[in-house]
N, C-alpha and C positions, 0 to 999 in steps of 0.2 A: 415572439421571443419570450421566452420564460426568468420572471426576474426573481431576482433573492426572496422575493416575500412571499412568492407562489412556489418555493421550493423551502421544505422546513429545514431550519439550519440541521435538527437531531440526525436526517440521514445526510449531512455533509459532512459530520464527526461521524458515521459509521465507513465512509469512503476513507477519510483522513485515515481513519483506525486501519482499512484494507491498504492502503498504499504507503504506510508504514511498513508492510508485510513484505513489500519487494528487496528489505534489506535483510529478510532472514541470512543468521550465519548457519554454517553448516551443523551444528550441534544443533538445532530447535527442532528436527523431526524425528519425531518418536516410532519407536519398533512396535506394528501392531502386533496382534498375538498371529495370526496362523492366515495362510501358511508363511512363515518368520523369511524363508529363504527368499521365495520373489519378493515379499512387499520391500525384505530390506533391497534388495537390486534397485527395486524401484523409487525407492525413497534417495537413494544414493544418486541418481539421477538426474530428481528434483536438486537435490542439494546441488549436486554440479552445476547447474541450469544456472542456480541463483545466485550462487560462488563465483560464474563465471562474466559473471553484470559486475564492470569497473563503474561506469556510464555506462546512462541508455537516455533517450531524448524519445516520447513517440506522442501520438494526439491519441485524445483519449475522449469518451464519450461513457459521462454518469448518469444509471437511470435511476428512481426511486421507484417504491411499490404503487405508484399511482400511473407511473409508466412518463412520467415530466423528466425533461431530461436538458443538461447542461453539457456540452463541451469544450475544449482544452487543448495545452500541448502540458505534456509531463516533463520534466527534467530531473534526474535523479545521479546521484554519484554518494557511491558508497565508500566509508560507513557511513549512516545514518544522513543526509541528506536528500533533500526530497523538493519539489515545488510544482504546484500546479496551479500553471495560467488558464484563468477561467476565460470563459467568454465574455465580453466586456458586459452584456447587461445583466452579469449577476454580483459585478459590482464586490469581486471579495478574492482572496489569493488565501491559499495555503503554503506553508514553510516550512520544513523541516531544518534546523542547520546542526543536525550531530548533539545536540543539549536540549534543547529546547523544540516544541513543534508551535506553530500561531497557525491560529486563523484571524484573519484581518479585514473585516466589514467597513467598507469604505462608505457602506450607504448610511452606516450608521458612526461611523468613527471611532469603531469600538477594534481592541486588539483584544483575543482569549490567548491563554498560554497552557500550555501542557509541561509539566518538566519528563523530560523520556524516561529517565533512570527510576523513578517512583509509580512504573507500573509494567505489566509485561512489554510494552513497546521497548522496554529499556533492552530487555534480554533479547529481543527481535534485532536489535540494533549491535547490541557488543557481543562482538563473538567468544569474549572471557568471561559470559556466565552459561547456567548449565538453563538448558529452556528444554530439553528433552522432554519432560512429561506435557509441554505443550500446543503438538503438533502428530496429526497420524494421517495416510493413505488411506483415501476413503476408494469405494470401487466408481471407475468411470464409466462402464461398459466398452471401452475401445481400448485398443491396445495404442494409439497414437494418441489417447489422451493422457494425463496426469492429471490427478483431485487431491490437492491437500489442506486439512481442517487445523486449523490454531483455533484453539481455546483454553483459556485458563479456567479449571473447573471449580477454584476456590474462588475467582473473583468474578462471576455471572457477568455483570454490569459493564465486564469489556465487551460482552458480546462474543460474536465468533467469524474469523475470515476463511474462506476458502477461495486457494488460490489454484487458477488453471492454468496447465501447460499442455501445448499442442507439439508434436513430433515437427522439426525446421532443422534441416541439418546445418543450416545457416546460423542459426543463433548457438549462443555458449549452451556448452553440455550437449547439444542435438536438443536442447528443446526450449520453444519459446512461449514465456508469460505473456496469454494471449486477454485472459479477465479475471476478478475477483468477486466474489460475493460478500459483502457484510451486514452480518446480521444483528442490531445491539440489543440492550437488555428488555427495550419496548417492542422487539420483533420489528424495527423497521428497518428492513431490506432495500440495501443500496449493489446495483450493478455498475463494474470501471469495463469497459474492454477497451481496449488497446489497439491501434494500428498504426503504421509505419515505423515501426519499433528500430531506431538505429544506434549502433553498440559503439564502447570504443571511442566515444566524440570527446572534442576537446571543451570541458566544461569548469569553466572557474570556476573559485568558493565563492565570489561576489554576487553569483547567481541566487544565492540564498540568504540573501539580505534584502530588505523589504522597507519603502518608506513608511512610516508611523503617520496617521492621518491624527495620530493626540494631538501631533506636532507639527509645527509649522514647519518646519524643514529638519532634516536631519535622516538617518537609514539606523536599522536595529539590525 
């Protein structure tokens, strides 16, 4: 089993940063230049896909570039909410709850905080800012895949996600977020992919509250 120490926290903040991304609204993707008519078809697509995730609950499996790898079950309900249960011996939980993102180190009893709103995740998250210059259609080679790249080209240090969607007539839009790639400002590449993806489930806000290991008892 692979524990927190053998897994460097920097590519868990480049996952956290990719699974952020599942809340794109539909304004974050950008018009490449040519040819302008399909990629916008296709880009309009992705957005439906991602517009079309109320909830989605699936298990998930994160690799690092060393090829070590952790898995999970995802729970996510839009806006901006997100959590991903680790496997128990890495010993740590990610949170999103709409304001705020934590990562939560149980091994160490440390909480980090992210505020959304003071970086692109904010525009990822609220569909009333304009994110358009950062996200474009990159090529897949298949006509049933989708590739699309976020990046913010002023602020490097977020790194960059590219999220995949495969052709499911089952899933919202006809197509289902199957994995992500992220890459942060040190090049360490983190892989999520996704399976048993289920839409539509009935998921509390409670879900996204988290005991505090600062404190003896109590939820944040």
């Amino acid at each position: 089993m692979i524990t927190l120490n053998r897994f460097p926290k920097i590519t868990l903040r480049a996952a956290i940063v990719g699974a952020l991304s599942l809340s794109v609204p539909a304004a974050m993707l950008a018009m490449p230049a040519a040819p302008v008519a399909a990629q916008a078809g296709q880009l309009d697509q992705a957005v439906a896909a991602l517009r079309g995730i109320s909830t989605m609950t699936a298990n998930f499996t994160q690799t690092d570039r060393k090829g070590q790898s952790l898995s999970g079950v995802l729970t996510l309900k839009r806006p901006g909410k997100i959590r991903f249960d680790y496997q128990k011996s890495a010993k740590m939980l990610v949170v999103a709850n709409g304001k705020s993102l934590y990562l939560i180190d149980y091994e160490v009893n440390q909480v980090q905080r992210w505020p959304i709103g003071n970086s692109p995740l904010g525009a990822l998250l609220d569909p009333n800012r304009d994110v358009k210059k950062y996200g474009k259609l990159v090529p897949s080679g298949s006509d049933n895949v989708l590739s699309v790249e976020v990046r913010d080209s002023k602020h490097p240090e977020y790194g960059v996600i590219t999220l995949i969607f495969t052709r499911n007539a089952n899933a919202p839009g006809g197509w289902q977020l199957t994995n992500w790639v992220a890459l942060d400002a040190q090049n360490g590449r983190t892989t999520v992919r996704l399976t048993n993806q289920r839409y539509g489930v009935a998921v509390a806000d409670s879900a996204f509250t988290f005991k505090d290991p600062r404190r003896s008892t109590g939820r944040r």
